[in-house]
C-alpha positions in Angstrom: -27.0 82.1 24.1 -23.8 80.7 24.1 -22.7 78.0 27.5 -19.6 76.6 27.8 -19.7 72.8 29.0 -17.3 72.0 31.5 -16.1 68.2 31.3 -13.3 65.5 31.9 -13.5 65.9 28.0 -15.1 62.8 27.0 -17.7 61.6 24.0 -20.6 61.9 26.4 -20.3 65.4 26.6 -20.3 66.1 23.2 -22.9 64.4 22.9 -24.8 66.0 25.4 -23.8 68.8 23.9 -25.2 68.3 20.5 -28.3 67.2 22.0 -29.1 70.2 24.0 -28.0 72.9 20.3 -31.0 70.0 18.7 -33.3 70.8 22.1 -32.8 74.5 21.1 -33.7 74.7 17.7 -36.9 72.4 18.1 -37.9 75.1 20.5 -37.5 77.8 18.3 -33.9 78.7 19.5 -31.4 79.1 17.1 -28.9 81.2 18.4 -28.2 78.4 21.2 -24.9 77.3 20.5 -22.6 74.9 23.6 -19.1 73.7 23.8 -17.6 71.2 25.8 -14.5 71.5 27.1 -11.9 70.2 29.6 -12.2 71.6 33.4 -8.4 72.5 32.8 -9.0 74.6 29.7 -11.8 76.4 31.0 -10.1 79.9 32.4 -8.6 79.6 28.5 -12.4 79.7 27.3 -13.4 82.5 29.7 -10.5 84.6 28.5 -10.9 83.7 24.5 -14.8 84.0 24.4 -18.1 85.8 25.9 -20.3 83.2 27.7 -23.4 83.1 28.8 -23.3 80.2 31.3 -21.2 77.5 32.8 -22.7 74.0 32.5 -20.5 71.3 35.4 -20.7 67.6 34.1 -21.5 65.7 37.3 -18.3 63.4 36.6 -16.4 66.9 37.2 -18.5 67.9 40.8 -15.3 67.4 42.7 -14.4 70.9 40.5 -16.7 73.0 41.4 -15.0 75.0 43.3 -12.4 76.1 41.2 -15.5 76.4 38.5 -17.4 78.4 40.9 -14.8 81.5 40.8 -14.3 80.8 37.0 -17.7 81.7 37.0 -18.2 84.4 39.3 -15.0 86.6 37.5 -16.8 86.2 34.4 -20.3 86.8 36.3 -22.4 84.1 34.4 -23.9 81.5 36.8 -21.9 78.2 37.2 -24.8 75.1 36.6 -24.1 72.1 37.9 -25.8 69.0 36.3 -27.7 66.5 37.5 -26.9 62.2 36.7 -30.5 62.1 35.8 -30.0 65.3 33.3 -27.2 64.0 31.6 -29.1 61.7 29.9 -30.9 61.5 26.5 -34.3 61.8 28.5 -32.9 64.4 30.7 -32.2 67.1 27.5 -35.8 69.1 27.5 -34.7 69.5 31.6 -31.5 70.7 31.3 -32.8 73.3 28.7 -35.6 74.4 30.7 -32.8 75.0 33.7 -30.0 76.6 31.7 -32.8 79.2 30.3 -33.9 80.0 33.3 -30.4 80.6 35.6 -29.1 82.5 32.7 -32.2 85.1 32.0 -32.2 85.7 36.2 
């Protein structure tokens, strides 16, 4: 599975994002694999690479929108994240949701 993490580009997302590839692999999943990337070079993303799911920081809710028809042309669902998941205690949550909006 391969998600694309939408951000304001900042260390907490990579972060986040390393956390949730460690999540994976203690789970048994290793072909998990996430980058995070600004909001503004995400239609770049969607046109270089097959993803399997949007992931919305919730310091970047105000772009949903734009996300939200990022999403749907590509037709992978657009996840929007939780404060309380974007946290080193929230990373088993935010697994469990991703795999379940993306094998719907």
């Amino acid at each position: 599975m391969k998600v694309l993490l939408a951000c304001g580009g900042g260390m907490s997302s990579s972060i986040l994002a390393e956390n949730l590839v460690a999540e994976a692999k203690r789970q048994g999943n290793e072909n998990f694999s996430m980058e995070a990337t600004g909001t503004e070079e995400v239609s770049l993303k969607m046109q270089q690479e097959k993803w399997d799911a949007l992931l919305l920081a919730p310091q970047v809710s105000f772009r949903k929108e734009f996300l939200q028809k990022e999403a749907d042309a590509n037709d992978i669902p657009l996840i929007p994240i939780e404060g309380i998941l974007y946290t080193p205690m929230g990373i088993p949550d935010l697994y469990k949701l991703i795999q379940d909006k993306v094998q719907k």
